[in-house]
C-alpha positions in Angstrom: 106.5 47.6 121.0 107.6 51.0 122.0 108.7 53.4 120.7 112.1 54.5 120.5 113.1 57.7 121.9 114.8 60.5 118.6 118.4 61.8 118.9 118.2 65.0 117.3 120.6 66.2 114.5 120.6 69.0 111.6 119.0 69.8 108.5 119.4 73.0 106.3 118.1 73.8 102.6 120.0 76.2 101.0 117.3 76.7 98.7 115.4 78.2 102.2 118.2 79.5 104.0 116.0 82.7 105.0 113.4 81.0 106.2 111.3 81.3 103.0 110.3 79.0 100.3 111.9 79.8 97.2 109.8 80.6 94.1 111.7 77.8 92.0 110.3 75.1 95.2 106.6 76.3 94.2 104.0 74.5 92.0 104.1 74.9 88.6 100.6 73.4 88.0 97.1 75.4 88.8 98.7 78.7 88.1 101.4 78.0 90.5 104.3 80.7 89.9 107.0 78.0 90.5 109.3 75.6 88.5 108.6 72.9 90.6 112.0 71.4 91.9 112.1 69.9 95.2 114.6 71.7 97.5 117.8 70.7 97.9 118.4 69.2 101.6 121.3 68.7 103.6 121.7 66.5 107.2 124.4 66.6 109.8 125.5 64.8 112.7 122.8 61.7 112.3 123.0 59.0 114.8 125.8 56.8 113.7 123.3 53.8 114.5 121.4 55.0 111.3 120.7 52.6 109.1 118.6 54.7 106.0 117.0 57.7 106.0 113.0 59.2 105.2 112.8 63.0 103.9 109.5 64.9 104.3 107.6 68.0 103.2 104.5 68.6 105.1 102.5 71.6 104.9 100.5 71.7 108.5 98.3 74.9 107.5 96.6 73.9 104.2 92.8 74.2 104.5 92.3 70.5 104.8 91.9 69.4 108.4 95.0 67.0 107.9 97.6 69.2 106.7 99.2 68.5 103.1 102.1 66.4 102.3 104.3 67.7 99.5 106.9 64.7 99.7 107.8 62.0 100.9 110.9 59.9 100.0 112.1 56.5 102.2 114.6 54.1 102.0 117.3 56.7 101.8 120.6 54.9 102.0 122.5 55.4 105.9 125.6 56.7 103.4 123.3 59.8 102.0 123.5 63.1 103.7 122.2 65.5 101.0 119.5 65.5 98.3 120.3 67.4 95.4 117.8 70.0 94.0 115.3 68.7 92.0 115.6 65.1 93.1 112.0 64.6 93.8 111.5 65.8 89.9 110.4 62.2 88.2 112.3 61.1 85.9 115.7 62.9 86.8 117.6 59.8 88.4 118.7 61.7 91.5 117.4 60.0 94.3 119.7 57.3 95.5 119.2 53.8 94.2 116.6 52.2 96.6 115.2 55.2 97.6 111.4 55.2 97.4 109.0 58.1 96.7 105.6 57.7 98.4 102.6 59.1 96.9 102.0 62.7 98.0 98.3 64.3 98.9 97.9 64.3 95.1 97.8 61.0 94.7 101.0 60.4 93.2 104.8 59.7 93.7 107.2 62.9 93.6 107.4 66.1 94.6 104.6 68.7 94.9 105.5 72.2 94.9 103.1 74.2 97.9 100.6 76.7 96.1 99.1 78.4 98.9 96.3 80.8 98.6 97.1 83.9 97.9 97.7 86.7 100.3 98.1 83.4 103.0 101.1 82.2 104.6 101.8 78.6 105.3 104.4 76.7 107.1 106.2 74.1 105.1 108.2 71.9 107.5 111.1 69.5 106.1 112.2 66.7 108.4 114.6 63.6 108.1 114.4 60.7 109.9 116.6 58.0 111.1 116.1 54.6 110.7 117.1 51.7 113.1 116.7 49.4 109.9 117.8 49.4 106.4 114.9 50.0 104.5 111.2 49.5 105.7 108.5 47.5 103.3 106.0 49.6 102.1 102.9 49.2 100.5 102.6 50.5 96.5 99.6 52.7 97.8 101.6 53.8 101.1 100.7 57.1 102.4 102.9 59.7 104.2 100.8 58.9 107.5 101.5 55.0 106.9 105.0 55.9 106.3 105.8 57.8 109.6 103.4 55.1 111.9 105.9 52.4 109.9 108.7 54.4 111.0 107.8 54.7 114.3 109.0 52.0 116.3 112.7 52.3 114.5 113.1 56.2 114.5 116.9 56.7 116.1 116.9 60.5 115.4 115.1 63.4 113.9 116.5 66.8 112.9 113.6 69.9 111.0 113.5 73.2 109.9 110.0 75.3 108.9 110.0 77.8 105.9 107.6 79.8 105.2 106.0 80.7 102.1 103.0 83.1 100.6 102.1 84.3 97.4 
């Protein structure tokens, strides 16, 4: 089956509207200077063809030799265009009903602030994809890398933006 070709669109975080990761987006855990809230994001001029909606945050310089996926959500409703701040916090009831958080390079659901080493910069890149279908069927154990091959074949659009952040 191939794959269908991406009409760009928008995305913006206020929370990284200069480019940097804010210090409230940032790990709490392992001496992490953060609070740990997943950035708000905000989507514009999606396909009207979109049918639901995946959010990522992938970290493409962590010393791993696969990157590091920070979050992951699917399922979005075609209806959302914004995730509030803190939505990938568990527990908070943010997300929109459906929605599905797939486990992150920690091994669990949610959102994992970056903590990279100090006196290093790393790129954090958020994208949203757009869905040909309503929701996809994943796995319990899904990964972020089974999540964008599942997505594949119906991606109708695309729109993301890189911060940076150091400590």
């Amino acid at each position: 089956m191939p794959f269908n070709t991406a009409t760009p669109f928008t995305v913006h975080s206020p929370d990284m509207a200069d480019g940097r990761v804010a210090r409230a987006q940032f790990a709490s855990a392992m001496g992490g200077p953060g609070d740990n809230l997943s950035p708000q994001i905000e989507w514009q001029g999606a396909p009207a063809s979109a049918q639901s909606f995946i959010v990522t945050l992938y970290d493409p310089d962590a010393p791993t030799g696969s990157g590091w996926w920070h979050w992951a959500v699917a399922n979005l409703p075609a209806s959302t265009r914004a995730l509030p701040r803190g939505a990938g916090v568990a527990g908070t009831g943010a997300l929109p009903p459906g929605a599905v958080e797939i486990n992150t390079d920690m091994g669990v659901p949610g959102y994992v602030g970056p903590l990279p080493p100090p006196g290093g910069t790393h790129r954090y890149v958020v994208t949203v994809t757009a869905l040909d279908v309503p929701r996809l069927d994943l796995p319990p154990t899904a990964t972020p890398a089974l999540l964008a091959f599942m997505a594949g074949a119906h991606t109708v659009g695309k729109a993301s933006f890189t911060a940076m952040g150091s400590r």
